[in-house]
N, C-alpha and C positions, 0 to 999 in steps of 0.2 A: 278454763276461764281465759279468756283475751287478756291482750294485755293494755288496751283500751278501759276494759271492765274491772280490771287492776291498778291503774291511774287513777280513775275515778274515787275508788275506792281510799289512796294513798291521798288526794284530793281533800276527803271529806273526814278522814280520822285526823291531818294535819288542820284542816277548818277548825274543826270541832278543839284542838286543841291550843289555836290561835285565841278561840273565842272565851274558852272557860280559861288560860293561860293571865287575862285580865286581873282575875279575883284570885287565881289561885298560889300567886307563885313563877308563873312561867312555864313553858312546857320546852324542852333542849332534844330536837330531834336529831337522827343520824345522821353523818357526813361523810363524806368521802376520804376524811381524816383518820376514820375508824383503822386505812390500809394503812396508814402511815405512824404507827404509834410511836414514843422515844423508845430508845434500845433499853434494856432490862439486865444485859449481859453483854461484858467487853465493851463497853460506850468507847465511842473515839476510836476503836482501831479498825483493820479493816476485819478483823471475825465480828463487829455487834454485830448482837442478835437483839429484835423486838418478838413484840408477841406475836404477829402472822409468822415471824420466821420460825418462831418456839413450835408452835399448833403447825408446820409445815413439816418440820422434823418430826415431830409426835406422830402425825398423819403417816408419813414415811416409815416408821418405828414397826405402827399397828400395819401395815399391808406384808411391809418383813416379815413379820413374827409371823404371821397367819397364813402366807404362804409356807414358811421355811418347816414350820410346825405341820403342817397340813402334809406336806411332802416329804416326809421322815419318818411317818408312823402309818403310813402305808401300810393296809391288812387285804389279802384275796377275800375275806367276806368282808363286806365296807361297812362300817358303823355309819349311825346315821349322820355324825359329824365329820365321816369320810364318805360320804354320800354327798351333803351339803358341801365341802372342799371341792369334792371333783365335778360338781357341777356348776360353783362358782368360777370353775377354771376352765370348762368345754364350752361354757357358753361365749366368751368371747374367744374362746381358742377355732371354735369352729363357726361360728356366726359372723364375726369380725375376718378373721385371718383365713381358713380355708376355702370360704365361700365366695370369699373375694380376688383371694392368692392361688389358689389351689393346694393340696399336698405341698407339692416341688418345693415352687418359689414362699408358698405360705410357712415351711420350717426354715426356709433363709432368713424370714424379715420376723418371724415371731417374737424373739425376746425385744426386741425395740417396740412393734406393737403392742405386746401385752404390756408390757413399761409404763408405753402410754395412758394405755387404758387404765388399770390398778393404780398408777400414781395421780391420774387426774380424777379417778371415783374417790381416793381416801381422801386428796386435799379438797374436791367439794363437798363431800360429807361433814368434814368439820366444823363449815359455817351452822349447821343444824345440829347440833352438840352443844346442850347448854354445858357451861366453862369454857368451852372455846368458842362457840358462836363466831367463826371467819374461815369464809374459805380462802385459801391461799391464792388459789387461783383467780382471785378479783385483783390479784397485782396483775402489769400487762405484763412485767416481764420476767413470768412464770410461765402465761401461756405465749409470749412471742420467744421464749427459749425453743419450746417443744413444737414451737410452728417451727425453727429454724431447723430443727432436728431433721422433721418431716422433709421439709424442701430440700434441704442436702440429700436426703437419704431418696427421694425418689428422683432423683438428678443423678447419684450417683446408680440407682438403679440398670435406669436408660442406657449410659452412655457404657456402662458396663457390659451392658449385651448389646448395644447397636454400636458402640465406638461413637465419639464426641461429634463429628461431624454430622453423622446420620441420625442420628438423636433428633441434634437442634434443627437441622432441617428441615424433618420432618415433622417436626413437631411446627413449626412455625410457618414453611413454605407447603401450604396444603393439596395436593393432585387435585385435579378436578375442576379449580377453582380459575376462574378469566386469567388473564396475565393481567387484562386492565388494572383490576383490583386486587393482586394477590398481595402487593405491597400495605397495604390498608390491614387484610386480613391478616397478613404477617405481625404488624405491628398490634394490632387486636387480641389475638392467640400469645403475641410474649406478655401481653399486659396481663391477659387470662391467667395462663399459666405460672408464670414468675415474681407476677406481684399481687395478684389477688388474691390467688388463692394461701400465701401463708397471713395476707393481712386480713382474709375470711377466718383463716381459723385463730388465730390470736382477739380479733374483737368479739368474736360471737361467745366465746369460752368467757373472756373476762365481764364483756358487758353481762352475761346472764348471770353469773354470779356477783356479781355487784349489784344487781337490781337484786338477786334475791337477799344479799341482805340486808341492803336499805329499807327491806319492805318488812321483812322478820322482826331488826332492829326497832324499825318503827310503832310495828304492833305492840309490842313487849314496852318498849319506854313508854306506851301510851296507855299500856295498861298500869304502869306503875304510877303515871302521874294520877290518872284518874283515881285508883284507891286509895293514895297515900296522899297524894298531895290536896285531890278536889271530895274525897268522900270524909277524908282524913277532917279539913276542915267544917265539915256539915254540910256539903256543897251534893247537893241529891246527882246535879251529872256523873258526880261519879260513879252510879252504875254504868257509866257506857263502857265503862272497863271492862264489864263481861261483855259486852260485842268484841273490843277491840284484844281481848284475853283469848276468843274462840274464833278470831280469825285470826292470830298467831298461829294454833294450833294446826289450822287448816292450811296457812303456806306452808308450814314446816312440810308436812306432807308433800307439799306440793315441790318444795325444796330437794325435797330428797329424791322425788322423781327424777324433776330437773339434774339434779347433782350425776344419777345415773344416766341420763341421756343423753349430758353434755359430753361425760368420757365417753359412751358411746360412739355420740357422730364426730370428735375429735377421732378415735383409732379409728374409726371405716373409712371415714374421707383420706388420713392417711394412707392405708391402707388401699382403695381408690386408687388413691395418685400411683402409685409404687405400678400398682395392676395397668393403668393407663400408660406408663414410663415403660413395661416392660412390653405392651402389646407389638405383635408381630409387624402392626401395619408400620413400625418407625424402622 
């Protein structure tokens, strides 16, 4: 589904609740406010914790356990839930990291990529978890930490195996190119490289997960107004609750794609950068 054909959609379920919100009561949709809830624990110092930070930890808690467990009771004939472990674990071990790394340099940079990947899959899974309904990762600076991580760590890659000088030089002063215009291209390539791309991976991470729960959110409060508030009163709209009841269920799905996808093209493009920082031609 587009996300054009998504809009529209978010369009017509907030209409529809504009319109019957008249006679019924009101209808209170989701806000951006959802990231920012009051602290729950420790108020006022600097440990509070709110609820995205509670459901971050938690998230954090369950990728632990399941790895650490998964990896301790290792058997030579694999049970089916050491079947499902070790293929939860080759799959971005070698889709992500060696396909990209190689062997070598892919068991250099491994536990920082899988990091990435298993800690930005738990905290988006979360927003699609009723109880916790948020992923963590719709704060920005959760994913511009781990954008920061990335750009140091394929910076430090580079200059590691080319030395500091030959790195940035080549990376910026490109062979080939006029002399007229290599000043242009120079400044083009640090833009590329140094600033866009950790401010690509920091917006794409957080805007998607913030749209998916505006939209999740959306469905579910509107299917509660409709039963409770518009059916509740004798108000026959409210069956549009089961449309807006069965398209909840359908992002959710679609949320949890996304939630997998996002940690995805976060660790390769990481991953990427590191493979580009170490290539031969710098």
């Amino acid at each position: 589904m587009s996300q054009q054909e998504i809009t529209l959609i978010l369009n017509a379920v907030l209409a529809l609740g504009q319109v019957v919100s008249a006679n019924s009561g009101g209808f209170q949709g989701p806000s951006i406010d959802d990231f920012f809830p009051a602290s729950v624990l420790f108020a006022g110092t600097p440990f509070a914790l709110d609820r995205v930070l509670l459901v971050r930890l938690f998230g954090t808690a369950v990728i632990i356990a399941i790895l650490w467990i998964g990896s301790t009771r290792l058997k030579v004939v694999p049970t089916r839930a050491q079947a499902a472990w070790e293929f939860l674990m080759d799959m971005p071990r070698q889709g992500i990291v060696y396909d990209t790394l190689g062997k070598k340099d892919g068991d250099r940079f491994m536990p920082i990529l899988l990091t990435m990947f298993f800690g930005t899959l738990a905290w988006n899974l979360t927003g699609t978890i009723p109880g916790l309904q948020i992923a963590s990762t719709g704060l920005i600076g959760q994913a511009l930490l781990m954008a920061a991580i990335a750009y140091v760590t394929f910076i430090y890659a580079g200059i590691r195996k080319h030395g500091t000088g030959h790195f940035f030089k080549n990376t910026l002063w490109l062979p080939g190119v006029p002399i007229a215009i290599k000043p242009v291209i120079a400044l083009l390539e640090f833009l590329s490289t140094f600033i866009v791309r950790p401010v690509t991976l920091t917006l794409r991470l957080t805007m998607n997960m913030v749209a998916g729960h505006m939209l999740l959110a959306l469905c579910f409060l509107a299917t509660n107004f409709f039963f409770f508030s518009v059916l509740g009163n004798g108000n026959a709209l409210g069956f549009l609750g089961i449309g807006t009841f069965a398209f909840g269920i359908a992002f959710t799905v679609l949320e949890l794609f996304i939630g997998v996808l996002q940690a995805y093209i976060f660790a390769i493009l990481s991953a990427i950068y590191i493979q580009m920082a170490l290539a031969d031609e710098h």
